[in-house]
N, C-alpha and C positions, 0 to 999 in steps of 0.2 A: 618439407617433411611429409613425410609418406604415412595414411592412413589404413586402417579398414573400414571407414566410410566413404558412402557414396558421395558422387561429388553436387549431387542436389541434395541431401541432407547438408552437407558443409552450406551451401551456401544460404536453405531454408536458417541456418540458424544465424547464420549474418545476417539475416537481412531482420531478425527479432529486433522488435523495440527496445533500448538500453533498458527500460524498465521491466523487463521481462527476463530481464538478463541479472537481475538483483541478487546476492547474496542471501541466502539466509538471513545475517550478519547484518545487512543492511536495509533486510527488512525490519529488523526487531529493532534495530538503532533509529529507524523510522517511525516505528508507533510510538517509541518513547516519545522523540522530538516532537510530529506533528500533534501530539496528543497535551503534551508537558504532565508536569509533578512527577511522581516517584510511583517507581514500578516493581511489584514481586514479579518473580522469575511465572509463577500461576496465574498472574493477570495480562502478565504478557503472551502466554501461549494459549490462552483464551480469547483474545484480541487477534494472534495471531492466525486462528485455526477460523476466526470468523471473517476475515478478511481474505484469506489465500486458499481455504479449503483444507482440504486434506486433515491431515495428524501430525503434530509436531510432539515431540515427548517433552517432558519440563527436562530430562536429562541434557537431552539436544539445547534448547535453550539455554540453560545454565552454559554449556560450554560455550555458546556462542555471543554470552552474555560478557562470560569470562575473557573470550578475544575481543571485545568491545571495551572491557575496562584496560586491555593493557595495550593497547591502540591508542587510548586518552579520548576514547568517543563517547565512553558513557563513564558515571563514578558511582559506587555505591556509598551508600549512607553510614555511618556510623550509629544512628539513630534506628532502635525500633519499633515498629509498628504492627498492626492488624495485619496478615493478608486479607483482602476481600474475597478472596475468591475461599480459603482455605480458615478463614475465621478463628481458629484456635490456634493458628502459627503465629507466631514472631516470625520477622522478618528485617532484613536489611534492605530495603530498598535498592535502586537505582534509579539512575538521572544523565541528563543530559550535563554534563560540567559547566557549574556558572561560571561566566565569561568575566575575570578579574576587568574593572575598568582604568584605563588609564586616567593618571590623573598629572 
């Protein structure tokens, strides 16, 4: 396949650490997991903006929240709650999906 990149750009970003190489998507499916309990879309992108830099929008998160629930990576709650970050919202949560045990 033929670019318009250079061929040491191509290969600087081969040689990135897989984790550098993270989604969005898999970052925020990250804070949830390593962190656990249940998460607004505002406490994620506050977690998220303090860990990775930058600006993330809660718009961006919500959609990336949203390919998360329909992947089967994360579920939201039917249950509402406080946001902490936003105190006067209700909120649905999300979660890591609990793992049914076999029995």
């Amino acid at each position: 396949m033929k670019t318009a990149v250079q061929d040491s750009s191509i290969a600087a970003y081969r040689a990135l650490p897989v984790k550098q190489l993270a989604t969005q998507a898999d970052r925020i499916c990250n804070i949830v997991e390593t962190r656990g309990g249940d998460w607004s879309l505002s406490e994620i992108q506050a977690v998220y903006i303090s860990i990775h830099g930058g600006n993330i929008q809660v718009g961006t998160v919500s959609a990336r929240v949203n390919e998360l629930i329909a992947a089967k990576r994360l579920e939201r709650l039917e249950t509402i709650r406080s946001c902490k970050v936003n105190e006067d919202r209700g909120i649905h949560p999300v979660r890591i999906p609990v793992q049914e045990s076999l029995q």
